[in-house]
C-alpha positions in Angstrom: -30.4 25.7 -5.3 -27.7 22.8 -5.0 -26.6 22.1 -1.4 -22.9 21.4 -1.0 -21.5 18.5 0.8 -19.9 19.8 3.8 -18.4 16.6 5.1 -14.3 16.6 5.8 -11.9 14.4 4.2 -8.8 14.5 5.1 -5.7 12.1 4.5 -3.4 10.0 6.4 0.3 8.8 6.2 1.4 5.5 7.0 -2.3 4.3 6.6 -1.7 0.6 4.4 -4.1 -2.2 5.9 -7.5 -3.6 7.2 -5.5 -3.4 10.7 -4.8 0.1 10.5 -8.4 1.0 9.4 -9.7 -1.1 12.4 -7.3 1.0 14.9 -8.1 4.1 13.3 -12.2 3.2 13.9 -11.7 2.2 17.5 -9.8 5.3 18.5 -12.2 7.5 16.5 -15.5 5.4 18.5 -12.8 5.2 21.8 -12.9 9.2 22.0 -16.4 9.3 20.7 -15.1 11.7 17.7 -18.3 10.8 15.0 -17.0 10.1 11.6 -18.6 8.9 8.2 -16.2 6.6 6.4 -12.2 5.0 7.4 -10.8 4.2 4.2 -6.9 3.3 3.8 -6.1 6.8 2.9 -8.7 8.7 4.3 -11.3 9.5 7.3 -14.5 11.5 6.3 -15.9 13.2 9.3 -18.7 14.9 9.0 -19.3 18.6 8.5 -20.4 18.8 12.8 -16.9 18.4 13.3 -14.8 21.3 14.2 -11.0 21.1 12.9 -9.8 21.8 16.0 -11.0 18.4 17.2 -9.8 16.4 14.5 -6.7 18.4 14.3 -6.4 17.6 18.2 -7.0 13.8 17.8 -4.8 13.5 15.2 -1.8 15.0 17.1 -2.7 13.6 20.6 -2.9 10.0 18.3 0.1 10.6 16.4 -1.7 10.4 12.9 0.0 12.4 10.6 -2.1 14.1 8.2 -1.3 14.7 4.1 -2.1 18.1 2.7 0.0 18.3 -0.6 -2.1 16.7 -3.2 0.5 15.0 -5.3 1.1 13.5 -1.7 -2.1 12.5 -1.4 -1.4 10.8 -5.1 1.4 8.9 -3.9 -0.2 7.3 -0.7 -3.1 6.3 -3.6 -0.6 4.6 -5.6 1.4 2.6 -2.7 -2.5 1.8 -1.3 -2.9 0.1 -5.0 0.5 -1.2 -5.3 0.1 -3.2 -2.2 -3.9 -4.2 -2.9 -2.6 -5.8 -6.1 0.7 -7.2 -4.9 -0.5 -8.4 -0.9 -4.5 -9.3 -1.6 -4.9 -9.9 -5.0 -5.0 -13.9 -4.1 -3.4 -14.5 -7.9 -4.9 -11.9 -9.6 -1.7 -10.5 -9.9 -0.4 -13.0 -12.8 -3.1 -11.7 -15.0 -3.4 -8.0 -14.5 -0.3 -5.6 -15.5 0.8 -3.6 -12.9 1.0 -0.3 -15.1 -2.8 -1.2 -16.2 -4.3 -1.7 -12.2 -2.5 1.6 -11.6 -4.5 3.5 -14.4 -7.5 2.0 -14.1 -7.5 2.2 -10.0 -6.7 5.9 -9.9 -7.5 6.9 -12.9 -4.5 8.9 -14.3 -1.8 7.5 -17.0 1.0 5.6 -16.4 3.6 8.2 -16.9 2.2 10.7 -14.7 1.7 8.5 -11.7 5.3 7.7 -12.3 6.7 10.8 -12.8 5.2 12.0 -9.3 6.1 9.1 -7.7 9.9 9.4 -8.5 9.8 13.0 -7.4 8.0 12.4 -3.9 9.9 8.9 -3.0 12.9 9.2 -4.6 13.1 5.6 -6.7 10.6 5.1 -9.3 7.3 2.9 -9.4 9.1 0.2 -10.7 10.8 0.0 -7.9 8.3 0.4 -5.4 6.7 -2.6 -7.3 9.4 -4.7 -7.4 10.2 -4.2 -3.7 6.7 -5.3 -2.9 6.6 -8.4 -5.2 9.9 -10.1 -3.9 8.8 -9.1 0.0 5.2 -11.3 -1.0 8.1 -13.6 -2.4 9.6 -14.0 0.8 6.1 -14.1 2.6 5.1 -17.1 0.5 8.3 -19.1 0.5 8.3 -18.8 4.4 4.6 -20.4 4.0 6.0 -22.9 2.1 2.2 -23.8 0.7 3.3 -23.4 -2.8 6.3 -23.9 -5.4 8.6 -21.6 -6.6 7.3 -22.1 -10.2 3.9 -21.1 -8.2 5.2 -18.2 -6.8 6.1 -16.9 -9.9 3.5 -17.7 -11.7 1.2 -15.7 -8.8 3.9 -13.0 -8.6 3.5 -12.6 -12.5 6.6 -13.0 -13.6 7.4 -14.7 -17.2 9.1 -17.7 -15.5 11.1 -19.1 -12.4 14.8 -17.5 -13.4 13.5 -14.3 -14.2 11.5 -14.4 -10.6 15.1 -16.0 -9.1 17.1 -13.2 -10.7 15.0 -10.3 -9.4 14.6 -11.9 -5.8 18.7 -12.5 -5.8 19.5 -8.8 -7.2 16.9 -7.1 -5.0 17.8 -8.8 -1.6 22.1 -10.2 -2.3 21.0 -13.9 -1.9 19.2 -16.6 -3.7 15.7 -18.0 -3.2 17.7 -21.2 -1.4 19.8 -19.4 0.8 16.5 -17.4 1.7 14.5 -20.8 2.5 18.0 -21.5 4.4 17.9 -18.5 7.0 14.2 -19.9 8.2 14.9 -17.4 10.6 13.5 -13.9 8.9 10.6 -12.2 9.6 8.2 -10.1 6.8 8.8 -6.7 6.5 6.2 -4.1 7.6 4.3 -3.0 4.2 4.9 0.7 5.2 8.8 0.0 5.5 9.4 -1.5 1.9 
């Protein structure tokens, strides 16, 4: 006879970082709820744990939880999108986007794309692009590394084509950016 595994999984909006993992686990411990696993995009509570109480902690919390599964695709792909553009520490100028994707989730290209556009309304691409000029602006405000490194890091085939993307995605140029001094990142969930 084979047993199955019980356990609850459910998934979470707005869930991107380390940070929000480490809130999530505190507030879980804080009210003493017992859970298995906090991952970016999921809790997994185990099968002890009555939906009542995890549907009450997530509403007195204000954690909003995904049902839809293509939904539950998306939040995988901005998850990976963000692990490859924010912590892949120059990994990023080696691997092809569209090939983390696949291999990550473990569906084609074109599908993840196709759901994408029809649950955010602009397309991977996009979403990509948005990310890598934002880590732009992150490491220019460092100021730790040149432009031609930036590019290089940010994978892009050379310093115009990073400098033509930066000026068409945000209106002004990499040195009218360095300029301002005076901007802050935007959160990872807002891009």
């Amino acid at each position: 006879m084979h047993l199955q595994n019980k356990n609850k999984e459910i998934h979470l909006s707005g869930m991107y970082s380390d940070c929000c993992k480490r809130l999530l686990k505190l507030t879980l411990e804080k009210e003493a709820i017992p859970y298995i696993s906090v991952g970016t995009n999921s809790i997994i509570f185990p099968e002890t744990v009555s939906k009542s109480i995890i549907t009450s902690f997530l509403s007195r919390n204000k954690f909003v939880q995904i049902i839809d599964k293509n939904q539950i695709l998306v939040k995988e792909i901005k998850t990976a999108v963000i692990e490859l553009v924010h912590y892949a520490n120059n990994n990023n100028s080696i691997i092809r986007n569209s090939d983390y994707l696949v291999d990550k989730i473990g569906k084609s290209y074109q599908y993840l794309s196709s759901i994408f556009v029809e649950y955010e309304n602009r397309t991977l691409e996009k979403f990509i692009i948005a990310h890598k000029i934002e880590r732009t602006k992150v490491l220019l405000l460092q100021n730790e590394m040149s432009l031609s490194e930036i590019a290089y890091q940010m994978g892009y085939s050379s310093v115009q084509y990073l400098s033509n993307q930066f000026k068409k995605t945000t209106g002004i140029t990499v040195s009218e950016f360095k300029k301002q001094r005076n901007t802050l990142p935007i959160a990872l969930e807002d891009i």
